[in-house]
DOMARMI-784118 format. One record per residue (C-alpha): residue in one letter; x, y, z. Coordinates in steps of 0.1 Angstrom, whole numbers, padded with zeros to 4 digits, always signed. Layout:
DOMARMI-784118
AXYZ
...
This chain:
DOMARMI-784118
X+0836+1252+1314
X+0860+1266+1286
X+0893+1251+1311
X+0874+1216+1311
X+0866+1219+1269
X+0903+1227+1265
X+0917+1200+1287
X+0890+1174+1273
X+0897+1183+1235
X+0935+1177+1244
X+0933+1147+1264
X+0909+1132+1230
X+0932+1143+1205
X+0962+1130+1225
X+0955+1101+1243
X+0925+1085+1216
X+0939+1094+1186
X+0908+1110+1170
X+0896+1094+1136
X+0888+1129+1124
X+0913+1130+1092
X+0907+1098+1087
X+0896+1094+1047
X+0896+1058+1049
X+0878+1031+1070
X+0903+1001+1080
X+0882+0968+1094
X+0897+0939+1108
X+0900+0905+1091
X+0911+0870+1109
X+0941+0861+1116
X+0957+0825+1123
X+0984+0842+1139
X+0993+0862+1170
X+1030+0866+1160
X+1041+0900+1149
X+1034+0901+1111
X+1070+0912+1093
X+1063+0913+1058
X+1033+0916+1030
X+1032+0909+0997
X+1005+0903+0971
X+1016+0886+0936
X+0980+0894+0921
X+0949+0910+0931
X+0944+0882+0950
X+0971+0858+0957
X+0990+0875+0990
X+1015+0860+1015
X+1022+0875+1046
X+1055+0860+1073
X+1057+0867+1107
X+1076+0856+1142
X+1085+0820+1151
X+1082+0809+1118
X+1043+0816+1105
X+1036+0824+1072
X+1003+0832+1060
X+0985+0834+1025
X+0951+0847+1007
X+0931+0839+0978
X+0909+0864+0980
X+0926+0900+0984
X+0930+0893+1021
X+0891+0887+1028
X+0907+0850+1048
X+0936+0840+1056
X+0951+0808+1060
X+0985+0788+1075
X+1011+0778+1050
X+1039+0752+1066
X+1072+0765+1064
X+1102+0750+1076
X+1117+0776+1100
X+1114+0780+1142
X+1127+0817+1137
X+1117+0847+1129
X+1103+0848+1095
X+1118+0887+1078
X+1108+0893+1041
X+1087+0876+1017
X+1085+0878+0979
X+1068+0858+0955
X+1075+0863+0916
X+1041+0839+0911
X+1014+0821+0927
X+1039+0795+0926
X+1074+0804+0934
X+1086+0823+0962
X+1107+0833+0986
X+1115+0837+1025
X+1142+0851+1046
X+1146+0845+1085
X+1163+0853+1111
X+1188+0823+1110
X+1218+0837+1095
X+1223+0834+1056
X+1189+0819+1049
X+1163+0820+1023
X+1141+0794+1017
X+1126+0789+0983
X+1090+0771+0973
X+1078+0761+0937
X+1051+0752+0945
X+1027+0777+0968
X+1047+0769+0996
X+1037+0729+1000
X+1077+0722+0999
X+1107+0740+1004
X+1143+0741+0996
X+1171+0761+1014
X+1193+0787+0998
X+1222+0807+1012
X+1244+0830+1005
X+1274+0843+1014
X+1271+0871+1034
X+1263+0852+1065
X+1238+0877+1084
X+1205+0883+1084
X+1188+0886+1056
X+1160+0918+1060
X+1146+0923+1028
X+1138+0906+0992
X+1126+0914+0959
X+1126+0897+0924
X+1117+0920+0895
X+1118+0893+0870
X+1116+0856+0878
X+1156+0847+0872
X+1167+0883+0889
X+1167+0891+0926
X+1181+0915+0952
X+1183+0907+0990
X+1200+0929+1016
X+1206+0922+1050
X+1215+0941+1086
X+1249+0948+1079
X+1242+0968+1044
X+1255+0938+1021
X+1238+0942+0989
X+1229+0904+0974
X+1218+0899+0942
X+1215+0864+0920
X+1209+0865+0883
X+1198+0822+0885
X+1165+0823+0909
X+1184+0818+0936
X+1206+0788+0927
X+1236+0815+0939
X+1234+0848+0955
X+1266+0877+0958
X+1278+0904+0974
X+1279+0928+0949
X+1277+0958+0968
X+1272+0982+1008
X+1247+1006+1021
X+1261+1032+1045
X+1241+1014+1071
X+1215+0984+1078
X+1195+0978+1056
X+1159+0984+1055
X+1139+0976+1024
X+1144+0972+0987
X+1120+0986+0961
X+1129+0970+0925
X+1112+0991+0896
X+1128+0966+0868
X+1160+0947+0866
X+1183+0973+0860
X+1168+1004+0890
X+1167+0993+0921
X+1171+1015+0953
X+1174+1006+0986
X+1167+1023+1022
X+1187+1024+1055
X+1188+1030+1087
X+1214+1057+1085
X+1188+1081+1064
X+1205+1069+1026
X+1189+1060+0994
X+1211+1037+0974
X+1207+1031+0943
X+1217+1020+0906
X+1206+1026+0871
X+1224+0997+0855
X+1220+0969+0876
X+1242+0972+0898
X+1272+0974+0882
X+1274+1014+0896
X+1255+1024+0931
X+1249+1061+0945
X+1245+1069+0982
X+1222+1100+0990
X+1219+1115+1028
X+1181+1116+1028
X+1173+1124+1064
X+1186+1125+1097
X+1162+1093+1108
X+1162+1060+1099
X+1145+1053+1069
X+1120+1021+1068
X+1104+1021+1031
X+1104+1029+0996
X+1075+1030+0964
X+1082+1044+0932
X+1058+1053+0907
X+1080+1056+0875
X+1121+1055+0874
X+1123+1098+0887
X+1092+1101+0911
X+1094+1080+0945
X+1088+1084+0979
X+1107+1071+1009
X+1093+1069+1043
X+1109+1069+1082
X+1111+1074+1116
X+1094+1103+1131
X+1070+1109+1104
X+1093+1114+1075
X+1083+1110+1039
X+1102+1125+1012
X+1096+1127+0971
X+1118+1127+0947
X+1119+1135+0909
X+1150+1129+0892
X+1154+1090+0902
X+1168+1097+0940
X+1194+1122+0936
X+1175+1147+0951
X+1147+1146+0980
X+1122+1172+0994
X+1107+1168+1028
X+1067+1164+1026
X+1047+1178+1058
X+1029+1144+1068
X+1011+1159+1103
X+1026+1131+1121
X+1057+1122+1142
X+1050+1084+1147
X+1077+1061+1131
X+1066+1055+1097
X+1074+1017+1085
X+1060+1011+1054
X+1047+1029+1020
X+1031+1019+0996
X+1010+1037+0965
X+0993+1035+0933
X+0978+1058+0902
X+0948+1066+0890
X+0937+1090+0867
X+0972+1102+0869
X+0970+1113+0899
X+0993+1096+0923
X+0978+1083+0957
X+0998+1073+0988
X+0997+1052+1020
X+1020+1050+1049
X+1018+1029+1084
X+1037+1027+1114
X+1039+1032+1154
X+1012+1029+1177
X+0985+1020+1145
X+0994+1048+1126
X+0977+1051+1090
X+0984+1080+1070
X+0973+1087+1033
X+0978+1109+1003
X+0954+1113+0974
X+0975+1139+0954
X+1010+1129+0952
X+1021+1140+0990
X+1010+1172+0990
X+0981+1164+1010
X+0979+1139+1038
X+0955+1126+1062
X+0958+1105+1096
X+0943+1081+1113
X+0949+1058+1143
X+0937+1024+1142
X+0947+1006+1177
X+0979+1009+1195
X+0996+0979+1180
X+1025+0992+1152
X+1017+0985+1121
X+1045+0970+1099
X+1040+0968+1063
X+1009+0979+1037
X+0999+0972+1002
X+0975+0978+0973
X+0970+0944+0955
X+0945+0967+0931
X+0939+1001+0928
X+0912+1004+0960
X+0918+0972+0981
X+0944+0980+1007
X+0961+0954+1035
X+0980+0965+1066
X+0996+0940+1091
X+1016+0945+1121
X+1025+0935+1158
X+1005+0910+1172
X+0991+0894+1141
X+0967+0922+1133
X+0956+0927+1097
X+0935+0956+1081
X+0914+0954+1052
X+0901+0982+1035
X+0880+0995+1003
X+0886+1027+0995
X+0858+1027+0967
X+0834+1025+0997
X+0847+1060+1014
X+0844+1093+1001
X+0876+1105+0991
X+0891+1139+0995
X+0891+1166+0970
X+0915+1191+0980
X+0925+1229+0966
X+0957+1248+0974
X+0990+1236+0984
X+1009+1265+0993
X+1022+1269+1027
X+1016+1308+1039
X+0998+1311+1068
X+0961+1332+1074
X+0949+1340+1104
X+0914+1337+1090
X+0890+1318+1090
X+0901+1316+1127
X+0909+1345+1140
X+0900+1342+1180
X+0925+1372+1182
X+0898+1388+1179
X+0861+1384+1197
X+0841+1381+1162
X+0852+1372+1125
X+0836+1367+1093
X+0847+1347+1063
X+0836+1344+1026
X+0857+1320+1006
X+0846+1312+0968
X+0861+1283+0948
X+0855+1277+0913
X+0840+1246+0895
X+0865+1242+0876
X+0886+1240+0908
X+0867+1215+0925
X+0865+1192+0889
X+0897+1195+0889
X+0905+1182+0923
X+0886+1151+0921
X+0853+1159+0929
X+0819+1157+0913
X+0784+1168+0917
X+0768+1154+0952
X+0766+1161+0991
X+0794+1183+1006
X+0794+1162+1038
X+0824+1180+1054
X+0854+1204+1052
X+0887+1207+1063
X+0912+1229+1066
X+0953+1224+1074
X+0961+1243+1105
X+1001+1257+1113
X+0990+1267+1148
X+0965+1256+1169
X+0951+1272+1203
X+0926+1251+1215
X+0901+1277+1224
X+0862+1272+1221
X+0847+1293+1190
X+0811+1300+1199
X+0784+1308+1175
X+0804+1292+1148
X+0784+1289+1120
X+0792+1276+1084
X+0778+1282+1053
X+0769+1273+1015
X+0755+1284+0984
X+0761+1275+0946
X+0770+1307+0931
X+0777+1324+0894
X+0800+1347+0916
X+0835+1348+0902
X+0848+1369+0926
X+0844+1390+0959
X+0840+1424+0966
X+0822+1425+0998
X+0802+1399+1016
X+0777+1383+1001
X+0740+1386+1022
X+0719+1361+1010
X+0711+1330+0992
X+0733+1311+1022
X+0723+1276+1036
X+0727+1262+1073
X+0754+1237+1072
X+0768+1241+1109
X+0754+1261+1135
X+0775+1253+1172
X+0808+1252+1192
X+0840+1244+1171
X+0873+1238+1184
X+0907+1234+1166
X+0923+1202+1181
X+0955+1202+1165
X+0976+1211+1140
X+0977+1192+1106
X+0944+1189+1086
X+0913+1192+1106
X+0874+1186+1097
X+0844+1201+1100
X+0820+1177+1098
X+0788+1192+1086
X+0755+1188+1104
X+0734+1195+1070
X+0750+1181+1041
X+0750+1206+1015
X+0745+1196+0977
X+0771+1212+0950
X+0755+1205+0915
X+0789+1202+0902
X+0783+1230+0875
X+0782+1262+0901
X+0808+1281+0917
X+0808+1270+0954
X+0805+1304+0980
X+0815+1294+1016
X+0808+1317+1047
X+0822+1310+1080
X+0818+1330+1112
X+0817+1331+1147
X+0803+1350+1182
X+0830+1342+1205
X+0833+1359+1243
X+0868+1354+1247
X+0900+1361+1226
X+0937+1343+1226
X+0961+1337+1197
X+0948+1325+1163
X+0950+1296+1147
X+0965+1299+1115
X+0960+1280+1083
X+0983+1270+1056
X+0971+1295+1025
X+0977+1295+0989
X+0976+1329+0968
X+0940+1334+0952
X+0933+1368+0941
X+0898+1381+0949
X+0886+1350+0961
X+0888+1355+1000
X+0868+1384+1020
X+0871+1387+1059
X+0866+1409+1086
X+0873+1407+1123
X+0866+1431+1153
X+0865+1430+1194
X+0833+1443+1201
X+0813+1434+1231
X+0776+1421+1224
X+0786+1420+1186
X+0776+1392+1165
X+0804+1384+1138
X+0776+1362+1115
X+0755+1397+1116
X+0772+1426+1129
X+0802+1423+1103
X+0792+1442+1072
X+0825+1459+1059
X+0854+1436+1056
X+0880+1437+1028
X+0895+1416+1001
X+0925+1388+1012
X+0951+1380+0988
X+0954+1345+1004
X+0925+1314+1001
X+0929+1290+1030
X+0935+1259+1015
X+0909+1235+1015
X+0897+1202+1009
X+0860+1187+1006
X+0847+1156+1010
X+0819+1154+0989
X+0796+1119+0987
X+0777+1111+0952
X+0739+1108+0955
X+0713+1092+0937
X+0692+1117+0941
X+0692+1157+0935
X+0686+1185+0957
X+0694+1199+0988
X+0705+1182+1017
X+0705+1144+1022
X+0678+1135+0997
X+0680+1101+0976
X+0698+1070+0987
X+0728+1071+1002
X+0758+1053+0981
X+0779+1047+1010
X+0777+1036+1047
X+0781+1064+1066
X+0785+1081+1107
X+0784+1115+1111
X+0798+1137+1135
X+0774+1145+1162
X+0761+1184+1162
X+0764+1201+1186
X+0797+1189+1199
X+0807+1197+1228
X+0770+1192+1237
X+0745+1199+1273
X+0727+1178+1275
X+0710+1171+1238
X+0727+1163+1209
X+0720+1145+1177
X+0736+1120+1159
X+0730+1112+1119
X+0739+1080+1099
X+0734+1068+1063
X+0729+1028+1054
X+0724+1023+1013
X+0706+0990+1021
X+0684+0978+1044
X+0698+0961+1073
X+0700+0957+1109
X+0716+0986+1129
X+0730+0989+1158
X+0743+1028+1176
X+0760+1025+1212
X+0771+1049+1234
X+0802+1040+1256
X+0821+1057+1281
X+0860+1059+1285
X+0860+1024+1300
X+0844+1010+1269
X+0813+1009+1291
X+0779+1006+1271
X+0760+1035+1287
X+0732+1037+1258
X+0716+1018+1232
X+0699+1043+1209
X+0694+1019+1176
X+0691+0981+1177
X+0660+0976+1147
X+0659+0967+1106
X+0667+1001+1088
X+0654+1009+1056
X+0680+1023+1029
X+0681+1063+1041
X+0696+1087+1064
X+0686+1089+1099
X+0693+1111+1126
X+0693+1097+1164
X+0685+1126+1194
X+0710+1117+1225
X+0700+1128+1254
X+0731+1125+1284
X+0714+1146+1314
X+0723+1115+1337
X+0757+1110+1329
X+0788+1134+1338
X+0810+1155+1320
X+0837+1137+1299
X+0842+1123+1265
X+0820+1096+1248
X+0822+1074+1221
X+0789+1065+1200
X+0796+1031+1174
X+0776+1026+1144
X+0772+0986+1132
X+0756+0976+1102
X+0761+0950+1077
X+0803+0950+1079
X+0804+0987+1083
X+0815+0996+1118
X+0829+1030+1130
X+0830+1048+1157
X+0835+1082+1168
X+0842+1106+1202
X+0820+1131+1217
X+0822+1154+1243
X+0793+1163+1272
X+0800+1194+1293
X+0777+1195+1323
């Protein structure tokens, strides 16, 4: 059983792509086009255009919601857009030394070229008379007239990639040779800087020293003195990265990338942090945040994502360090027990406020794929400041079943029993484990947190790590963490007043034989529908089709007629879908 669990969780992670990291939930919209979608770019909140293959070019009113066909004469391959206002704008293609220019929302257009004769690949304007282009073979273009005549005024090391134009004067540019380019004085002076050893695809910068390039096999590095100097950032990801994008709030600087095979990835504290998520195979070419919580992704195939980031619960993450703890998952060792205590002021301070901790997760360095058993997870609000032993009551039930470590990167724990923080507490966390069998650990990236971490761990047959572990003794590292805790209206314990959000939880247990249940929240009433589906997307269960009252439910599955494997269970309601994986060993 524990061979098939292993090979299953693998073959999941692998092959499926879980959604487990995922922090926010990317739907569909229409598209008039099946052409592979280039370029994005939003003038407004919610005035967008988007260009694509064989000359389509698309454009929104309403923050990407619909979309609609905008004439353009060009048979080619439509490369960069940018518009300086609902009005004027501006297209490259692929026919050599073109941009085409509108004045009027794209009903007419006029051609403009310039004299580099290749391809032009990208385009911005930072003011309506000044404009950069580049094009494949690193000629950097600029015209000072809208366009009326465009220069060579200087060369990237290699092809070029994307411009990002903070103001008139700093502009920096990407290539596919791993350099930053750059000027301070508009372009009378540009810098080259060996960046990375891949091809990089994008650029955002939040002020004119802190900015964040992104590339091929999952590379996104910060810098903090304008591009002279870069530092790696550990993504969790390999997948070709092809565009970033980000915005602040609250001062605190959040980040999304896309790329390969549907590959979203997102930061909500600068880069230190990041989340993934797969959304279809298709690559995704180009994302952008026309306000500060509507997000549009487009890529291969015409696909375009919307998402509204006010309707997720967002992380709230502590510790950033990257030491390594064997705890809290130490199969080294048969049984192991974990107290972990973070402070209010912590949790404030990342984010967070008072409401449902709904799940956990934690950033593994090393992952072994081995069932723990008896895993059990625990919660209480505490006045405790710090540990000296293990604390023996006051603990609620917030996951009681088999947990498995899928991969490296951050990895949740999605609770069965939502647990309520009251935002004014210390928060005391206890997780532990009965295991039968022992292999390497999986570590987790730590931070240094003095007398805020007590553990024990001990091979012992017919020993219960949640009971048998009494002694234990301080850590000088605290796993790093980060919550994801959902507002209620209500107070108390549990799941108790209405929802705020749409919700799907993980099913507990999971892996499961042959019962399991499955819990969702709706904050209006509404039809719902809940499917189960097999590998084949075959429907193999219809457990909710019925009106739902505002609330959270909780659905028992029953799969005693169907075989071992892995399952996927869909939540619809109102225009919240999602769907997650779930795995029956027989």
């Amino acid at each position: 059983m524990k061979t098939i669990l292993m090979a299953l969780a693998l073959f999941s992670f692998t092959i499926l792509a879980s959604n487990a990291n995922s922090q926010s939930v990317w739907t569909t919209r229409n598209s008039t086009t099946t052409e592979n979608i280039n370029d994005l770019q939003f003038v407004n909140a919610n005035y967008g255009y988007a260009v694509a293959n064989n000359g389509k070019m698309l454009r929104t009113y309403n923050q990407g919601t619909t979309w609609f066909n905008v004439a353009i004469p060009n048979i080619t391959n439509n490369l960069a857009v940018f518009f300086t206002n609902t009005n004027t704008g501006y297209v490259s293609t692929a026919t050599l030394n073109y941009i085409f220019k509108t004045t009027n929302g794209g009903t007419s257009w006029t051609t403009q070229t310039t004299i580099a004769n290749q391809q032009i690949i990208s385009i911005k304007f930072p003011s309506a008379s000044s404009g950069w282009a580049g094009d494949v073979n690193g000629d950097i273009i600029k015209t000072t007239n809208a366009g009326v005549n465009w220069n060579v005024i200087g060369y990237a090391p290699g092809k070029f990639t994307k411009i990002f134009a903070f103001s008139t004067d700093r502009i920096w540019i990407a290539d596919s040779y791993g350099y930053v380019t750059y000027t301070t004085n508009s372009g009378n002076n540009f810098s080259s800087v060996k960046v990375s050893a891949n091809a990089l695809n994008s650029l955002y910068f939040v002020s004119t020293t802190q900015g964040y390039a992104a590339g091929d096999n999952g590379r996104v590095y910060q810098t903090t003195n304008g591009g002279a100097n870069w530092t790696l950032l550990n993504t969790g990801t390999t997948a070709n990265l092809k565009s970033i994008t980000g915005n602040v709030v609250n001062s605190i600087v959040r980040l999304w990338a896309v790329g390969a095979g549907g590959k979203i990835i997102e930061s909500y504290n600068g880069g230190a942090t990041w989340f993934q998520q797969t959304n279809g195979t298709a690559d995704l070419n180009v994302v952008a945040f026309p306000s500060a919580n509507i997000g549009i992704a487009a890529g291969n195939g015409g696909r375009i994502l919307y998402t509204n980031i006010t309707n997720n619960v967002l992380p709230s993450c502590i510790g950033a360090d990257i030491q390594t703890a064997l705890y809290p998952f130490s199969t080294t060792y048969m049984d192991g027990r974990t107290d972990i205590l973070f402070t209010a002021a912590e949790i404030l301070q990342s984010g967070a406020n008072l409401g449902n901790v709904i799940k956990i997760s934690f950033n593994f360095a090393t992952q072994n794929g081995y069932a723990l058993n008896g895993f059990k997870v625990k919660m209480q609000n505490t006045a405790i400041t710090s540990l000296t032993g293990f604390v023996n009551s006051g603990w609620t039930m917030t996951f009681d079943g088999v947990y498995v470590v899928y991969a490296t990167g951050w990895q949740d724990i999605v609770l069965q029993t939502p647990f309520y923080w009251d935002g004014g507490s210390n928060l005391l966390i206890e997780i532990c484990y009965n295991n039968s069998t022992t292999g390497s650990s999986s570590n987790v990236y730590s931070s240094t947190a003095t007398g805020m971490t007590w553990a024990q761990y001990q091979s012992v047959v017919n020993m219960d790590g949640c009971v048998d572990l009494t002694a234990g003794t301080l850590r000088t590292l605290r796993p790093n963490i980060c919550f994801a805790i959902q507002p209620v209206s209500g107070t108390g314990n549990g799941f108790t007043g209405i929802p705020k959000d749409y919700l799907l939880y993980q099913n507990y247990p999971n892996p499961f034989n042959p019962n399991t249940k499955i819990r969702f929240d709706v904050p209006i009433d509404g039809n719902a529908r809940l499917n189960v589906y097999d590998l084949l997307g075959k429907e193999v269960a219809m457990l909710v089709n019925e009106t739902k009252k505002a609330g959270s439910y909780i659905v028992d599955f029953n799969g005693s007629n169907l075989s071992s494997g892995l399952y996927f269970y869909k939540l619809q309601t109102g225009s919240y879908t999602d769907v997650k994986r779930m795995i029956l060993i027989r």
